[in-house]
N, C-alpha and C positions, 0 to 999 in steps of 0.2 A: 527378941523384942518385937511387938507389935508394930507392923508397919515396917519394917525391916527387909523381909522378904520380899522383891520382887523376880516375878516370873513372867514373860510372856503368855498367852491362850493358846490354847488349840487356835486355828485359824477355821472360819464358820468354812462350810462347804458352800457356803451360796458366793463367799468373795472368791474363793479355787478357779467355780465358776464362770463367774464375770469376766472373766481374762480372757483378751484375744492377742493373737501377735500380728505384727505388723510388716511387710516385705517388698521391697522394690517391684517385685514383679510376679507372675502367675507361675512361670516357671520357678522362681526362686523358691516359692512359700511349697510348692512341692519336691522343690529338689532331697530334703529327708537332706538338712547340715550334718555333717561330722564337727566333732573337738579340733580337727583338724583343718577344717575349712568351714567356721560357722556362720559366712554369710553376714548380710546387714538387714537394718530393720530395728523395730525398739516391741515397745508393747503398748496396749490399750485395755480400757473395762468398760461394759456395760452398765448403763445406767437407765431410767427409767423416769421422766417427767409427765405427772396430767397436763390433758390439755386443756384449759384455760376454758371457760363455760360449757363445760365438756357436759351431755347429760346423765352419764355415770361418773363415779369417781377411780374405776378399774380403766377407762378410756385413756390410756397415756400412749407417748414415742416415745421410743428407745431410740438412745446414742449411746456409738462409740466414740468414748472422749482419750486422747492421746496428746501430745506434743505437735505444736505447729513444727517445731524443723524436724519432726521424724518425716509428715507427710506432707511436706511442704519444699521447696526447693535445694534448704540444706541436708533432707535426709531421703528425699525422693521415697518413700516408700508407704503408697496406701493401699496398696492390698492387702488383704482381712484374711487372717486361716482360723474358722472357729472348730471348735468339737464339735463330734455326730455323737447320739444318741448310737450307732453304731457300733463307735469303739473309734475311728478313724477321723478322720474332718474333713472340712469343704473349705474352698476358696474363694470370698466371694471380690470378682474384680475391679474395687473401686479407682478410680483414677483419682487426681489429685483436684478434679473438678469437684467432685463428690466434700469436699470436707470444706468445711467453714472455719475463719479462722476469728482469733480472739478481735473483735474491732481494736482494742488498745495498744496493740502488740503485745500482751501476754503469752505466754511458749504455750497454748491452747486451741486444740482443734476438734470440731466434733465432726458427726456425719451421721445426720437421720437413717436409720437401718431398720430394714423390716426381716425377720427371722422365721423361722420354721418350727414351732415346739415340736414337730413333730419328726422333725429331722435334725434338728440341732441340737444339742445338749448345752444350754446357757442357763445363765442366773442374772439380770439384772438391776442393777442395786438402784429401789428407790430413794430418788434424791433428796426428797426432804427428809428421810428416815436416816439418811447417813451420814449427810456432809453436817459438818458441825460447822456454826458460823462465830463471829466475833466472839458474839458476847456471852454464846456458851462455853466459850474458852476464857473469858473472861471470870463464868461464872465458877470454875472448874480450878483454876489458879492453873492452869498452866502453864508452864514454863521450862526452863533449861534442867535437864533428867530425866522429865518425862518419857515412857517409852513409843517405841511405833514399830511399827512390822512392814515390809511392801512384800507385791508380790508381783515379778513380770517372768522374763524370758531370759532366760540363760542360756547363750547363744550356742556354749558349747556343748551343752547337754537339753536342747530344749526340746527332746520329744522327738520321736520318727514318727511313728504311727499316727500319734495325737499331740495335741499340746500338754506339755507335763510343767505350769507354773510353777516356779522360784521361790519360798518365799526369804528376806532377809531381816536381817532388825535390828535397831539399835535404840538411840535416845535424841532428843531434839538439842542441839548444840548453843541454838542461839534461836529468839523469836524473832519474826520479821519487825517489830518495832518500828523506826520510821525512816532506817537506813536499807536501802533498795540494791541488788545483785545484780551486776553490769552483765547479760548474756553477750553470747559470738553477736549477735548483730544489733548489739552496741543499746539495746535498750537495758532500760534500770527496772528488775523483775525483782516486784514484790517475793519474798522467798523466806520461809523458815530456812535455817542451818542444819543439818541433820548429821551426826556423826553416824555413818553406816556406809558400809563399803557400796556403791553400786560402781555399774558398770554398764559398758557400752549394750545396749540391745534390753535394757530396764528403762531406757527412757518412755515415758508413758505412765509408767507403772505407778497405780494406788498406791496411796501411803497411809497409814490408817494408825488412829491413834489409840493406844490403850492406859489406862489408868486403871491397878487391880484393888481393891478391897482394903481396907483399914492402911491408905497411902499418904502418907504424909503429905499437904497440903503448902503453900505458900509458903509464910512466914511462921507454919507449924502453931499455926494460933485456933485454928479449927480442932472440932476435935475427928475422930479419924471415923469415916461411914465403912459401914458393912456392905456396900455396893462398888460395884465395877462399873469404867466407862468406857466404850468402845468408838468410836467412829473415823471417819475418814477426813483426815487431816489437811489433802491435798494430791497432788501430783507430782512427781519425780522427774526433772527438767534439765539435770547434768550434777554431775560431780568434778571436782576443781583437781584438774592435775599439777604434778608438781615435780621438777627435774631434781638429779641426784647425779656428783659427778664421776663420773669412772676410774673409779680408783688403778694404781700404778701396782707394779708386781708385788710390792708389799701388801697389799691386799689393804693398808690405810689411809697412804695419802692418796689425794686427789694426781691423775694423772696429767699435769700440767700441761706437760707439749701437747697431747695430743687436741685439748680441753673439749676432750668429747664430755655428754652425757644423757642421761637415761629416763625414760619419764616414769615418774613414778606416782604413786595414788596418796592424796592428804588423808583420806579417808570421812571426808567429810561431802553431801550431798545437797541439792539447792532442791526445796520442792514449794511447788505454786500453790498460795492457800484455798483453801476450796471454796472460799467469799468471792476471790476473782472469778470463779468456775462460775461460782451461783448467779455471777450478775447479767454472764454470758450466757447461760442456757436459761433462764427467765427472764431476761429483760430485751436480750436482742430482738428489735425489729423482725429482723429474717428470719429466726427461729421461730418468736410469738404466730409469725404469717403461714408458714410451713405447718405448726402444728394445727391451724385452724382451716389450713386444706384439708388435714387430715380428719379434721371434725366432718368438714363437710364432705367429706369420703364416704366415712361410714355412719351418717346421717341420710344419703341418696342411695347407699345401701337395705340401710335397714328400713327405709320409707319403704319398700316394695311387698 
């Protein structure tokens, strides 16, 4: 039946890209983890904003946008390992001065970054071109089945030589609606539901929405387009763990005396929508200021 089939995409080569990881420290991001000792840290991606009465329209800043508690006090970790064009990576040593954080307390952080084409191997995703905002999700019917994909850092297999991005995927569980996600430090974080396993060292991680061809719509009252929709849904901000109790030599009941137990995965993930993201890297003060130094950079540049 038409509209029946659903499949995920190939994933573009320019989002593979955008992916950096994120590590406590300079030594760590070079230690080369094993499965065996994989280390802490989350992930991040490159993004790409104009600046603001900019006299081209190619003139934009790049940010790395990640999680405030990856690089922030609860996850201590803003060092950047990106790809080289060589085959290998670099590390570049941000401290946690470097990153700015959501003014609202959103689980959001960015950090103006200047890169090397010519040394580094990136792709960063312009932001009007990807984040999807309200009311094209609105326009789109989206909702609970929808699919999505992320991509970050698999802690235990994340790459020796280079970064080798994750990706995972599942379907959106619940929309953020107007019921808000209690994080570790106690605030109410707007959040889609995402049924998709993540895990520790994906925090950061793009989540990007896809909707394929002749897809059943809302209330199935549309009739079905021969077009696909792609974009980035949001950000990857924790998954909700959940205990299980250790069963007794029977291998069924619950091990009463000891009333140990085990934590285990719901399999369900919280990710920040990318409205909150927009409103932070366009409307902040500090940002707006910062990108129009950078105007005036390569304005006293190219005067001469």
């Amino acid at each position: 039946m038409i509209g029946a089939e659903r499949t995920v995409p190939r994933v573009p080569d320019a989002l593979v890209d955008s992916i950096v990881y994120l590590y406590p420290s300079v030594d760590e991001a070079k230690r080369e983890a094993t499965s065996l000792d994989p280390g802490q840290g989350g992930t991040g991606f490159i993004v790409e904003v104009p600046v603001e009465n900019g006299p081209l329209p190619e003139l934009r800043v790049s940010y790395i946008v990640t999680n405030s508690h990856v690089v922030g006090a609860e996850g201590q970790s803003p060092v950047v390992r990106i790809n080289t064009k060589t085959g290998g990576f670099d590390v570049l040593p941000l401290t946690a001065d470097d990153w700015i954080h959501h003014p609202d307390g959103d689980d959001v952080a960015v950090a103006p970054i200047g890169l090397s084409g010519s040394i580094h191997k990136f792709r960063a995703l312009e932001w009007s071109t990807w984040a999807l905002s309200q009311q094209e999700l609105d326009e789109m019917k989206v909702g609970p089945g929808d699919q999505v994909y992320f991509l970050g850092r698999f802690r235990h297999w994340e790459g020796l030589a280079r970064n080798l991005p994750t990706v995972r995927q599942g379907s959106i569980a619940r929309m953020p609606l107007d019921e808000a996600v209690v994080n570790k430090r106690g605030i109410k974080q707007e959040s889609f539901i995402v049924e998709a396993h993540s895990l520790s060292g994906y925090s950061g991680s793009p989540v990007f929405l896809y909707i394929p061809p002749y897809d059943w719509r809302g209330e199935f009252t549309r009739p079905l387009e021969p077009v696909w929709h792609q974009g980035l849904l949001g950000i990857d901000w924790g998954h909700q763990p959940d205990l299980a109790p250790v069963l007794g030599p029977d291998q069924k009941t619950p091990w009463d005396e000891a009333q140990l137990w085990v934590p285990t995965s719901s399999g369900l993930m919280f990710v920040v929508p990318a409205w909150r993201i927009n409103s932070f890297l366009l409307d902040d003060p500090g940002l707006q200021e910062q990108r129009q130094f950078a105007l005036k950079q390569w304005l006293a540049t190219n005067a001469r």
